[in-house]
Chimera marker file (.cmm) of the C-alpha trace (Angstrom):
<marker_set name="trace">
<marker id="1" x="75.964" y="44.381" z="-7.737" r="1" g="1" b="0" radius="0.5"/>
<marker id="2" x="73.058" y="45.188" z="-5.640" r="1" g="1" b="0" radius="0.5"/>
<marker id="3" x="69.106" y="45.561" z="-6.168" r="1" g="1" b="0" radius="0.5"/>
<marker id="4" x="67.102" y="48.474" z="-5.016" r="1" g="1" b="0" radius="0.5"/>
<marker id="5" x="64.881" y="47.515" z="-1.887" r="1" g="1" b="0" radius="0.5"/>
<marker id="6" x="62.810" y="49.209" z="0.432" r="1" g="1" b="0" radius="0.5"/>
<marker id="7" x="62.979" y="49.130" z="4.186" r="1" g="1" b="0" radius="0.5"/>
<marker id="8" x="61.694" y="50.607" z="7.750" r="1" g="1" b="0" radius="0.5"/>
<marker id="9" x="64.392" y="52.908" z="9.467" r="1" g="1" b="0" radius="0.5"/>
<marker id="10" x="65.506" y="52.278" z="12.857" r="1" g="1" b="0" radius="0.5"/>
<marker id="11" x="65.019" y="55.536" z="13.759" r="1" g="1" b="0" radius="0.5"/>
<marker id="12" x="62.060" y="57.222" z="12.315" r="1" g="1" b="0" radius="0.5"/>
<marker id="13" x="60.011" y="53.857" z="11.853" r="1" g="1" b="0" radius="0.5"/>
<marker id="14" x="59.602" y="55.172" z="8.532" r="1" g="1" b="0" radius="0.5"/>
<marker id="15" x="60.043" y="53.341" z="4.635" r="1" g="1" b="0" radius="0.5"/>
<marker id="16" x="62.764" y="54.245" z="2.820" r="1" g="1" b="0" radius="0.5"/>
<marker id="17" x="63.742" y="52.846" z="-0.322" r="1" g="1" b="0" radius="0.5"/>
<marker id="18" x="67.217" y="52.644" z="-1.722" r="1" g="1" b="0" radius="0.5"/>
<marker id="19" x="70.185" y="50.651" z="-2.353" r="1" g="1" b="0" radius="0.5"/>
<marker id="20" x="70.770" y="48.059" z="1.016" r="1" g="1" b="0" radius="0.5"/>
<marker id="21" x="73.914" y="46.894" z="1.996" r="1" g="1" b="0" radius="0.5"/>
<marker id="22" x="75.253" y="45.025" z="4.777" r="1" g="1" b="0" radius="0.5"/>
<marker id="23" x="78.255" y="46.601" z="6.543" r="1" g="1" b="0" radius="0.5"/>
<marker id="24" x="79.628" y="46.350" z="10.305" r="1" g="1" b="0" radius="0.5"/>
<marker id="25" x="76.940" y="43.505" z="11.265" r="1" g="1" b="0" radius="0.5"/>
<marker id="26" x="74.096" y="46.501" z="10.351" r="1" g="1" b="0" radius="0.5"/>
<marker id="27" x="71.819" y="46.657" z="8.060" r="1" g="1" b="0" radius="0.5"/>
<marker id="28" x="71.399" y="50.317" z="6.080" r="1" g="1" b="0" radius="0.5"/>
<marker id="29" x="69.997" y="51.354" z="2.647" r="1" g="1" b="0" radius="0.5"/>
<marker id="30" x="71.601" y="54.705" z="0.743" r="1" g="1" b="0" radius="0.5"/>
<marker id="31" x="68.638" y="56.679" z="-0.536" r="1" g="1" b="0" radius="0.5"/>
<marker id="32" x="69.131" y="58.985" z="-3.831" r="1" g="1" b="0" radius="0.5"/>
<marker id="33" x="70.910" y="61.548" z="-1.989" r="1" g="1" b="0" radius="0.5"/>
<marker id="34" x="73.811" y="59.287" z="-1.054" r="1" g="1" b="0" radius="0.5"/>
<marker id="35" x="72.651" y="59.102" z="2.637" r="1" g="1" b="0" radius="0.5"/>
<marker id="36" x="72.613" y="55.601" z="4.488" r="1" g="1" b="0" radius="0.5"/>
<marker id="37" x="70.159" y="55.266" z="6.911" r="1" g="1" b="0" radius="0.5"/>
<marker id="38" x="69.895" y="52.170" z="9.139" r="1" g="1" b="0" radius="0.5"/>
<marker id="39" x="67.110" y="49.482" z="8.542" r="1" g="1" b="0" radius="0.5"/>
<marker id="40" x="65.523" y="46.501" z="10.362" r="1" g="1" b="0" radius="0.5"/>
<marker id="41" x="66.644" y="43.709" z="8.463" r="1" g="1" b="0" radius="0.5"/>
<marker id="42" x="63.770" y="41.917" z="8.843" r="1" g="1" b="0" radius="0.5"/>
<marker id="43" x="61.713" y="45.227" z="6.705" r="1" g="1" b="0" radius="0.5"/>
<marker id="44" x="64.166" y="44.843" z="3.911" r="1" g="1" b="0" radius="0.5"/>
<marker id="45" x="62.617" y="43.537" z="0.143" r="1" g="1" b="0" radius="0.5"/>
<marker id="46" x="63.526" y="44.268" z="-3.187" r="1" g="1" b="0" radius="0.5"/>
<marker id="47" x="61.381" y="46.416" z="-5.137" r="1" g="1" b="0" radius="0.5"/>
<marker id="48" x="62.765" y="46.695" z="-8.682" r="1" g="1" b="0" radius="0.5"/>
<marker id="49" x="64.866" y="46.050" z="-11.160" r="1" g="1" b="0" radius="0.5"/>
<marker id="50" x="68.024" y="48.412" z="-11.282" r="1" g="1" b="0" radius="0.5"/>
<marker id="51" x="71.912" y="47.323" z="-10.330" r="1" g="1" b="0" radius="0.5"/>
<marker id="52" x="74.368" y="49.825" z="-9.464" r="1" g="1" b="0" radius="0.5"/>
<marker id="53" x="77.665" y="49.214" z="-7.197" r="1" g="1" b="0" radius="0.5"/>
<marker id="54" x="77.480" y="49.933" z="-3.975" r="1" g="1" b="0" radius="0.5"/>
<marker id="55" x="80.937" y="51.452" z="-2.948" r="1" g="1" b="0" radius="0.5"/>
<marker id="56" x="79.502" y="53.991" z="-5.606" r="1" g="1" b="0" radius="0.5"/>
<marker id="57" x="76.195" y="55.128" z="-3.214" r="1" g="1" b="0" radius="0.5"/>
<marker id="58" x="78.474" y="55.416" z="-0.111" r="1" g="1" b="0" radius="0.5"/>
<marker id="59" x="80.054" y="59.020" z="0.693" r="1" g="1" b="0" radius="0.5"/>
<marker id="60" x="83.648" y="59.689" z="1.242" r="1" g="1" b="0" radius="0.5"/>
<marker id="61" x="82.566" y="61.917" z="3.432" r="1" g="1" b="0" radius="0.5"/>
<marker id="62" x="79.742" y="64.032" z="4.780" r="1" g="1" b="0" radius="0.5"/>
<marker id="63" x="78.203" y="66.416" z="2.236" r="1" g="1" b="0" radius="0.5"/>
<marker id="64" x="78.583" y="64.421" z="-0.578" r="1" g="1" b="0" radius="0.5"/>
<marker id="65" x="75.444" y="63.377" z="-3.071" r="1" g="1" b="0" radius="0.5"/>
<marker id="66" x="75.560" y="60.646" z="-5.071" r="1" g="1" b="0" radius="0.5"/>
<marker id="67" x="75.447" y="60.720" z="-9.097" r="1" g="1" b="0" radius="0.5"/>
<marker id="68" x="72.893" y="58.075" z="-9.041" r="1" g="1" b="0" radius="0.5"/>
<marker id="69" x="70.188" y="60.503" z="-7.739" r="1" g="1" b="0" radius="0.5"/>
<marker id="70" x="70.710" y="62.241" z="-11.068" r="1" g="1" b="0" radius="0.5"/>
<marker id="71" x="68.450" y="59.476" z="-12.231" r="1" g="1" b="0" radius="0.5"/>
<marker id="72" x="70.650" y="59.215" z="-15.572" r="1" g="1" b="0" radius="0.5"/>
<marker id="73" x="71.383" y="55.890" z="-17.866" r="1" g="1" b="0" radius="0.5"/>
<marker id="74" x="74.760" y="53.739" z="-16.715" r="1" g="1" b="0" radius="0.5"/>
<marker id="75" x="76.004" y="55.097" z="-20.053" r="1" g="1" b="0" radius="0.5"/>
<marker id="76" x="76.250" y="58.549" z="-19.234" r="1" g="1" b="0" radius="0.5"/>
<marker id="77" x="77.256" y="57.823" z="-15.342" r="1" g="1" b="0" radius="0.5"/>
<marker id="78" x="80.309" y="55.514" z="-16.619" r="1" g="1" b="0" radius="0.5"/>
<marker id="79" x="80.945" y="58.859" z="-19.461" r="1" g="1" b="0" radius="0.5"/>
<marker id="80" x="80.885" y="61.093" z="-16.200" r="1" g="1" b="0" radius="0.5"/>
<marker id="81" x="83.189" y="58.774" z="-14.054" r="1" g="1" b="0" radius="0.5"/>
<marker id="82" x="85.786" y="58.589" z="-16.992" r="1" g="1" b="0" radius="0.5"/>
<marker id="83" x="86.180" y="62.616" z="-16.615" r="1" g="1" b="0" radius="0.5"/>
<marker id="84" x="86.516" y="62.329" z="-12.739" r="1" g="1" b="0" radius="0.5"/>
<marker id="85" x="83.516" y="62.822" z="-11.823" r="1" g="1" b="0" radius="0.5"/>
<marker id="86" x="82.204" y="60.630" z="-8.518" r="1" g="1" b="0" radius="0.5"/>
<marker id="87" x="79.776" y="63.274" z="-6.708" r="1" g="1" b="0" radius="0.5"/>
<marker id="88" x="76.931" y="65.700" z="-7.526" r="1" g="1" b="0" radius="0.5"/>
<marker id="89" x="79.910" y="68.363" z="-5.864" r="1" g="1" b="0" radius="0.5"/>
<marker id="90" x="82.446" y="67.478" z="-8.636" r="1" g="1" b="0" radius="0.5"/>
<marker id="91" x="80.386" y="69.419" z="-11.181" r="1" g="1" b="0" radius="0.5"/>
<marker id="92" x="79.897" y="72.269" z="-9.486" r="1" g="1" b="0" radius="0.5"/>
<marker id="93" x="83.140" y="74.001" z="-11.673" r="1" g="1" b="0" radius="0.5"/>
<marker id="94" x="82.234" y="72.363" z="-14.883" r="1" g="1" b="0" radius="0.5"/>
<marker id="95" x="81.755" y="74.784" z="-17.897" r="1" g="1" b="0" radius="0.5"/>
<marker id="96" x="80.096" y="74.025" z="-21.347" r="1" g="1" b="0" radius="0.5"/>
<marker id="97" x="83.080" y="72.947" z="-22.364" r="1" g="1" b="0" radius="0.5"/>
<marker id="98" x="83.297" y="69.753" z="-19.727" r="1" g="1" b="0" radius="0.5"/>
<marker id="99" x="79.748" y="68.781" z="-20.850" r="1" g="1" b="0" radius="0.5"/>
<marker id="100" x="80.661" y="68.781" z="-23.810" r="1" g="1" b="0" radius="0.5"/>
<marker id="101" x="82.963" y="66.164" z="-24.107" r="1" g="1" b="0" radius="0.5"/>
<marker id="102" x="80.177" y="63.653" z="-22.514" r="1" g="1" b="0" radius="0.5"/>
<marker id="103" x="79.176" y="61.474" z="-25.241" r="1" g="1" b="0" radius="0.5"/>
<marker id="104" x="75.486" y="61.396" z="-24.969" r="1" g="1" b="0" radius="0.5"/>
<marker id="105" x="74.896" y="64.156" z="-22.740" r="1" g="1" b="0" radius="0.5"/>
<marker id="106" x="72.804" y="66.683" z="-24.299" r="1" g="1" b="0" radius="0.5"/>
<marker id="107" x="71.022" y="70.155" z="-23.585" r="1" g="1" b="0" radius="0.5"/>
<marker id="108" x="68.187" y="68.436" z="-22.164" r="1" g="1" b="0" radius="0.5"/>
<marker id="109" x="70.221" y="66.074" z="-19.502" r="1" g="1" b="0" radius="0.5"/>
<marker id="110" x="72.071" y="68.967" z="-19.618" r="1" g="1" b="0" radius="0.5"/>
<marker id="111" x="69.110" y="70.947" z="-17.921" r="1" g="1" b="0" radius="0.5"/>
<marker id="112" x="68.145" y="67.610" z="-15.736" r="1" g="1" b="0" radius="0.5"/>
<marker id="113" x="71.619" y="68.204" z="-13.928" r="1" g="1" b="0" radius="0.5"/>
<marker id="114" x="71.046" y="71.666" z="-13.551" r="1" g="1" b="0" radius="0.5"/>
<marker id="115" x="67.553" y="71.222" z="-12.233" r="1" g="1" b="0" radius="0.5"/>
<marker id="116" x="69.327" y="68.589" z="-9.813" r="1" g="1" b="0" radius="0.5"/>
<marker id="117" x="72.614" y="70.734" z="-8.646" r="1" g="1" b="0" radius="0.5"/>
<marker id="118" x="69.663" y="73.647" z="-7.686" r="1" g="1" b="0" radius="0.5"/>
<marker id="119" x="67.536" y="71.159" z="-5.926" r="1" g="1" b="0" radius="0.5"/>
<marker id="120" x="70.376" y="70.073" z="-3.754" r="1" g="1" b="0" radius="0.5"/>
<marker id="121" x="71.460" y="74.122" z="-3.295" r="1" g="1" b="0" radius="0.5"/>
<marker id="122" x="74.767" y="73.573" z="-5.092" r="1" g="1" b="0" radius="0.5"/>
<marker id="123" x="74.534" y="75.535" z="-8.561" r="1" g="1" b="0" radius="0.5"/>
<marker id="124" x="76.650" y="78.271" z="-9.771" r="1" g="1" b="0" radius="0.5"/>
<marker id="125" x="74.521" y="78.293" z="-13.318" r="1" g="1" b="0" radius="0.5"/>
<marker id="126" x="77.749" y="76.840" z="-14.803" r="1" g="1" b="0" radius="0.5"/>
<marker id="127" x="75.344" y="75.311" z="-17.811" r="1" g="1" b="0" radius="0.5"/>
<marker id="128" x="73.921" y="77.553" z="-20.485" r="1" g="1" b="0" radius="0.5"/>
<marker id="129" x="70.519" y="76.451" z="-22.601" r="1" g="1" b="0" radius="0.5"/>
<marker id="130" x="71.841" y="77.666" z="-25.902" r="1" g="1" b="0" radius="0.5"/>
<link id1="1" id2="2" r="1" g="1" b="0" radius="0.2"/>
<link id1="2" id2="3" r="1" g="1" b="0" radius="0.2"/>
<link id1="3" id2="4" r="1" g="1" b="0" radius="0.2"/>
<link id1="4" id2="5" r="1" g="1" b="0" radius="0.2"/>
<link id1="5" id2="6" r="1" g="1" b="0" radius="0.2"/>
<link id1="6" id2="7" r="1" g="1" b="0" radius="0.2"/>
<link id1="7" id2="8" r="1" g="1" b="0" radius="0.2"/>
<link id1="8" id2="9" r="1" g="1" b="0" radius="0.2"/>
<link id1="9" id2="10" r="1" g="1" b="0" radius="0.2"/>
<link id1="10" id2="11" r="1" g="1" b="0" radius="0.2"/>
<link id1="11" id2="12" r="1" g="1" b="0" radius="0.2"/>
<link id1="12" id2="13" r="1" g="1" b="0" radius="0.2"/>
<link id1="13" id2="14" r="1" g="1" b="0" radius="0.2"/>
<link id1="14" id2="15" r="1" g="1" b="0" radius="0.2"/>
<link id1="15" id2="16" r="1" g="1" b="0" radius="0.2"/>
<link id1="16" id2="17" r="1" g="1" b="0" radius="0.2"/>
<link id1="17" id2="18" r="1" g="1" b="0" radius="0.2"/>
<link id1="18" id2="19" r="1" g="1" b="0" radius="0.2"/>
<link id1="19" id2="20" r="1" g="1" b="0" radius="0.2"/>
<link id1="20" id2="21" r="1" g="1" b="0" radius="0.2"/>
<link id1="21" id2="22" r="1" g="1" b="0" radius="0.2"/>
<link id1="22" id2="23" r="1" g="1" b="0" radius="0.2"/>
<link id1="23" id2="24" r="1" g="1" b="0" radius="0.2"/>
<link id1="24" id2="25" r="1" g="1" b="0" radius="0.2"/>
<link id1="25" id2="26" r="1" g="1" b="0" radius="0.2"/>
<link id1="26" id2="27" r="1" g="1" b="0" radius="0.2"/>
<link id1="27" id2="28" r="1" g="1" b="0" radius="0.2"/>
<link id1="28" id2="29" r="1" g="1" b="0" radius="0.2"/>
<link id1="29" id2="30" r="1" g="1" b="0" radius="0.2"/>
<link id1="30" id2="31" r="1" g="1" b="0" radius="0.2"/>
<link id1="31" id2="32" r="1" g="1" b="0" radius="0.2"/>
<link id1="32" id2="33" r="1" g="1" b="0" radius="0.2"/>
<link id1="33" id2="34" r="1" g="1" b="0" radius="0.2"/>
<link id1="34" id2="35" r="1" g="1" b="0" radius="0.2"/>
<link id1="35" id2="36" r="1" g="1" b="0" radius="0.2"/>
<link id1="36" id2="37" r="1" g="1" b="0" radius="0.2"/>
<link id1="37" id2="38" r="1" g="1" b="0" radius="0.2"/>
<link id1="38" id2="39" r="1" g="1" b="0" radius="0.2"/>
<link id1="39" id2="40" r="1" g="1" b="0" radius="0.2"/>
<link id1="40" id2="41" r="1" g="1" b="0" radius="0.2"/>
<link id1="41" id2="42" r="1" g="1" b="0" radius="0.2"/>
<link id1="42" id2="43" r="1" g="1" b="0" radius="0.2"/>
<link id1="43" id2="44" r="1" g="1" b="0" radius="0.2"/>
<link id1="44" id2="45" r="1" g="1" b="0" radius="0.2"/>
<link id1="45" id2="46" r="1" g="1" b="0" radius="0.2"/>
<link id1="46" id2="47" r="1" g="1" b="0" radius="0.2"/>
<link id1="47" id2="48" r="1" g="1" b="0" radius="0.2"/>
<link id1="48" id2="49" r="1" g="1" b="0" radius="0.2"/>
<link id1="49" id2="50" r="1" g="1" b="0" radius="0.2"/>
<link id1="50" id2="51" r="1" g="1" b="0" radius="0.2"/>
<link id1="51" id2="52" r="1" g="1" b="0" radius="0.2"/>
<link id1="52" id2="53" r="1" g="1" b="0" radius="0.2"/>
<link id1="53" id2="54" r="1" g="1" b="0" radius="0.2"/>
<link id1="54" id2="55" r="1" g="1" b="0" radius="0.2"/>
<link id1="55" id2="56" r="1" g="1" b="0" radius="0.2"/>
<link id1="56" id2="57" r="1" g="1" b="0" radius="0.2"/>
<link id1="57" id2="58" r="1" g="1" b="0" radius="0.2"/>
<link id1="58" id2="59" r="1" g="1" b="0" radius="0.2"/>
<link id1="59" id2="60" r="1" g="1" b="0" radius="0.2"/>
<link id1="60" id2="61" r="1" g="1" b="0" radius="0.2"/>
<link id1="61" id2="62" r="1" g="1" b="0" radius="0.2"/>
<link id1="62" id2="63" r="1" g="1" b="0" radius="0.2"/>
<link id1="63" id2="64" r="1" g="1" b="0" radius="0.2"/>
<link id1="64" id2="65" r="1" g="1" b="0" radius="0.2"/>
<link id1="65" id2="66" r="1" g="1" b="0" radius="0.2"/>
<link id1="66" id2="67" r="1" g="1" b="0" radius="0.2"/>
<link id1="67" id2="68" r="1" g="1" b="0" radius="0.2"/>
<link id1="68" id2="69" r="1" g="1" b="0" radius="0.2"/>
<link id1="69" id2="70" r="1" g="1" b="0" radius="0.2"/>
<link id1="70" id2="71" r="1" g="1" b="0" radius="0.2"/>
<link id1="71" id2="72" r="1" g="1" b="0" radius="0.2"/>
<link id1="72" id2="73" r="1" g="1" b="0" radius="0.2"/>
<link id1="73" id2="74" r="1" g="1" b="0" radius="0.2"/>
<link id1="74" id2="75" r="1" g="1" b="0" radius="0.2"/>
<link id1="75" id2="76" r="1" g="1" b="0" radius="0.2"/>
<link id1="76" id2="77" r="1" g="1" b="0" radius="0.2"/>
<link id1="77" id2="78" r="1" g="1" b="0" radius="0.2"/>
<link id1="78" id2="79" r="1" g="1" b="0" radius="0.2"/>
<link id1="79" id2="80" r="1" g="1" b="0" radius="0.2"/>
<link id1="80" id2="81" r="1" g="1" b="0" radius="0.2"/>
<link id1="81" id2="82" r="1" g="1" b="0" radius="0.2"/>
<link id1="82" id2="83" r="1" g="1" b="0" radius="0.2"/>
<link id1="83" id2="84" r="1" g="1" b="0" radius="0.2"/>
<link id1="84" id2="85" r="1" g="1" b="0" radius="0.2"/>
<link id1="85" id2="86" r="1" g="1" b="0" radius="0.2"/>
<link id1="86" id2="87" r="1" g="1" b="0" radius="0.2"/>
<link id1="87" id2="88" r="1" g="1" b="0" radius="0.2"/>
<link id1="88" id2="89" r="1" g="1" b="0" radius="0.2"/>
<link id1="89" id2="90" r="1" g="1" b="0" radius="0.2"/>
<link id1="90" id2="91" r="1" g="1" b="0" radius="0.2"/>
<link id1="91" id2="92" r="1" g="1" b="0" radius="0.2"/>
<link id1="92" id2="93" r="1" g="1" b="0" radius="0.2"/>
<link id1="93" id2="94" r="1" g="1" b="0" radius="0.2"/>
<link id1="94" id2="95" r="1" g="1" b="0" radius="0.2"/>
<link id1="95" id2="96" r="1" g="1" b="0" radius="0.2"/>
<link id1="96" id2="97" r="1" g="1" b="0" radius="0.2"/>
<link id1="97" id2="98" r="1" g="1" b="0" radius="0.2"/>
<link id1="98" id2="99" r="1" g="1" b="0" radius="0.2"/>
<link id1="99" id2="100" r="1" g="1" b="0" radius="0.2"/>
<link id1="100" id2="101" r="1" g="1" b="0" radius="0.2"/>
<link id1="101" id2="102" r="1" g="1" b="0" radius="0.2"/>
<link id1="102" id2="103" r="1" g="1" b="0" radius="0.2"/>
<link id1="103" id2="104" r="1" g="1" b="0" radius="0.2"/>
<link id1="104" id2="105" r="1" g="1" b="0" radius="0.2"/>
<link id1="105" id2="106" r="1" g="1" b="0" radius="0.2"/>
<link id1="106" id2="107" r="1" g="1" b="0" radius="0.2"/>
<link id1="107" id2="108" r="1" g="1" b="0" radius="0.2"/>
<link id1="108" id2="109" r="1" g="1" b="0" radius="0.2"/>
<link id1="109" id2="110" r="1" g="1" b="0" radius="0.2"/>
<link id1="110" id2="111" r="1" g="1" b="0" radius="0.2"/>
<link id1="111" id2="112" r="1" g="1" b="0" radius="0.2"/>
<link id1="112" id2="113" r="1" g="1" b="0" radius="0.2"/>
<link id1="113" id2="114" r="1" g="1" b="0" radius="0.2"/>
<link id1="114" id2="115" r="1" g="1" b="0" radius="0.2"/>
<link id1="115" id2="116" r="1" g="1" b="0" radius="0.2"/>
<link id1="116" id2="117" r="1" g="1" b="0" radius="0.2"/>
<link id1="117" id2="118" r="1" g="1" b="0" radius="0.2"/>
<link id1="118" id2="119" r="1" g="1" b="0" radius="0.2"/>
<link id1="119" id2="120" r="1" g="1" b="0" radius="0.2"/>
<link id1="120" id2="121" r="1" g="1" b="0" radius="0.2"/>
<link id1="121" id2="122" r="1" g="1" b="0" radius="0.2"/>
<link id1="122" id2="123" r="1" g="1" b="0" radius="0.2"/>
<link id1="123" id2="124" r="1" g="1" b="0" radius="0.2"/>
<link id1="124" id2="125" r="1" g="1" b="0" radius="0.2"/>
<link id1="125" id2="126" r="1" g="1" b="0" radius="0.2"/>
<link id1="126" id2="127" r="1" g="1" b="0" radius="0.2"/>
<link id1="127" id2="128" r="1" g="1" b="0" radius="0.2"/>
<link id1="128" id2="129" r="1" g="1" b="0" radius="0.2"/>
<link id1="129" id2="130" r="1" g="1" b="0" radius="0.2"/>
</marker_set>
C-alpha cells in the first residue's frame, strides 16, 4: 500500500501530486490519469491520507486511464474489478445492464463516470439518466 505524495518532475520542474513509487532505481509518481511521470526524490512528501495499490495506477500499456481518477469509494472500485473491469477503457461497451449489477453504483455515480469517460474523450453515451 502506498500514500499519495506530491513531487517536482524531472522534466517540467513542475509539482505533481500522485501516487510515488520506486521502480528501476527512479523515482516517479502516477497522477489521476494513470500517467507516471518522473520525480526528484529529494521533492517527494506525502500529502494525505488515501491507500490504493500501486500495480493498480500503472498502465499495461499506453492509452490506458486509471479507475482511481474516477475519484470513487474502494467499495465500488473492488465491485468494478470483480466484473473485469481494470481501466477507464473497459467501460466504454458497458450498457445499463453492466451498471446495474454494481452494488452501490447508482444514477448519480452513474453520471460521475459518464462525466469522466467524456472528459477523457472516450464516451459512446452507453449510460442513460432514467
Amino acid at each position: 500500500m502506498i500514500i499519495r505524495h506530491k513531487g517536482v518532475s524531472l522534466i517540467s520542474g513542475k509539482n505533481v501530486t500522485g501516487y510515488a513509487v520506486h521502480m528501476d532505481g527512479k523515482f516517479y509518481i502516477f497522477i489521476d490519469s494513470g500517467c507516471r511521470i518522473q520525480v526528484k526524490a529529494s521533492s517527494i512528501f506525502p500529502v494525505e491520507e488515501g491507500l490504493v495499490d500501486a500495480i493498480e495506477l500503472m498502465p499495461i500499456k499506453e492509452g490506458v486511464h486509471s479507475l482511481y481518477c474516477l475519484g470513487l469509494s474502494e467499495q465500488l472500485l473492488c465491485e468494478l474489478k470483480k466484473q473485469g473491469v481494470r481501466y477507464l477503457e473497459d467501460l466504454l461497451e458497458w450498457k445499463d445492464e453492466d451498471y446495474h449489477k454494481i452494488k452501490g453504483l447508482g444514477l448519480q455515480k452513474r453520471a460521475k463516470i459518464q462525466r469522466k469517460l467524456e472528459e477523457y474523450g472516450l464516451v459512446k453515451n452507453n449510460i442513460t439518466q432514467n
